[in-house]
C-alpha positions in Angstrom: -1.6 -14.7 -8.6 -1.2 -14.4 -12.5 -3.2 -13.2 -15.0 -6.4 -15.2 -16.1 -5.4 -16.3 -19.4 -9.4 -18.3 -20.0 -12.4 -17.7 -19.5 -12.8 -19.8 -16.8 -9.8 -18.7 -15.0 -10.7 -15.2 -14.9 -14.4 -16.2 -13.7 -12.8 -17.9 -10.6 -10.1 -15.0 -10.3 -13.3 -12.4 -10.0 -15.2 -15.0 -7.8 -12.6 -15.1 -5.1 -11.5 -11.3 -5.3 -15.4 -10.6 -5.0 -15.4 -12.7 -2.0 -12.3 -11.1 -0.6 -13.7 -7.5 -1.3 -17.1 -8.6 0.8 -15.3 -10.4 3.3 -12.8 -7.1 4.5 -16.0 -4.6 3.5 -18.0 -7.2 6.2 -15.4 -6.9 8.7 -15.6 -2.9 9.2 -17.5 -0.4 11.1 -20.3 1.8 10.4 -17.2 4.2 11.1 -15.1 2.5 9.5 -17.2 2.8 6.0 -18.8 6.3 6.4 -15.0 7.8 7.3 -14.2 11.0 5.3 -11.6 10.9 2.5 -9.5 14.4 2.3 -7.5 14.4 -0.5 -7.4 18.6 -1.0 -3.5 18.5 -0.3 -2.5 16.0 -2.9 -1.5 18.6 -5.5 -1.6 15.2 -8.2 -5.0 14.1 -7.5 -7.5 16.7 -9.1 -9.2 15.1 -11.2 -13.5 14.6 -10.4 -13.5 11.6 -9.0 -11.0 12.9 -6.4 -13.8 15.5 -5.1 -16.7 13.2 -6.0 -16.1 10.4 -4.1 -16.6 10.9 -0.1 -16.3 7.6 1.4 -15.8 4.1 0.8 -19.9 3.7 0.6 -19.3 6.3 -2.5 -16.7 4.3 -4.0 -18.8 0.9 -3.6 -21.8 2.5 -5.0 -19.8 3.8 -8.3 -18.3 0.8 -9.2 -21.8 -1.1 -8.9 -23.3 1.4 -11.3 -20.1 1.3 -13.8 -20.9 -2.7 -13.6 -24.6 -2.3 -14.4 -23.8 0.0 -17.3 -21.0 -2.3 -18.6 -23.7 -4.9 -18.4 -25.8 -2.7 -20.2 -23.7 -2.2 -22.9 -22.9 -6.1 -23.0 -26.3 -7.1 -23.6 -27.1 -4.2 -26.1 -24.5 -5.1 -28.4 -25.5 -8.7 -28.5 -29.1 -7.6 -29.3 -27.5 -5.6 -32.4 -26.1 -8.9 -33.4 
């Protein structure tokens, strides 16, 4: 799939890959989601969000609240307008 090069082609490109991300997170185990991540022996991956995030369920929950603040940000700067 290209790049969206409109507005409304990148509203239906984040549409579907939404629906593909909640279709294969809908598919998986309690296990399946809660499963450690160990990356300690990956000498390039050191940064915070290499210790912070735990799990998939971690991951989900950081990009929701990076959404909400983008959001956040949206709407504030079209109040300043």
């Amino acid at each position: 799939m290209s790049r969206p090069t409109t507005k409304n082609d990148l509203m239906t490109a984040a549409e579907q890959n939404y629906e593909k991300l909640n279709l294969l997170i809908s598919k998986m185990s309690e296990e399946e989601l809660n499963t450690p991540f160990d990356f300690s022996k990956d000498e390039k991956k050191k940064e915070a969000h290499w210790r912070r995030d735990k799990n998939l369920k971690d991951i989900l929950i950081h990009l929701y609240e990076g959404h909400r603040a983008m959001l956040r940000m949206f709407w504030g700067a079209l109040r300043m307008t």
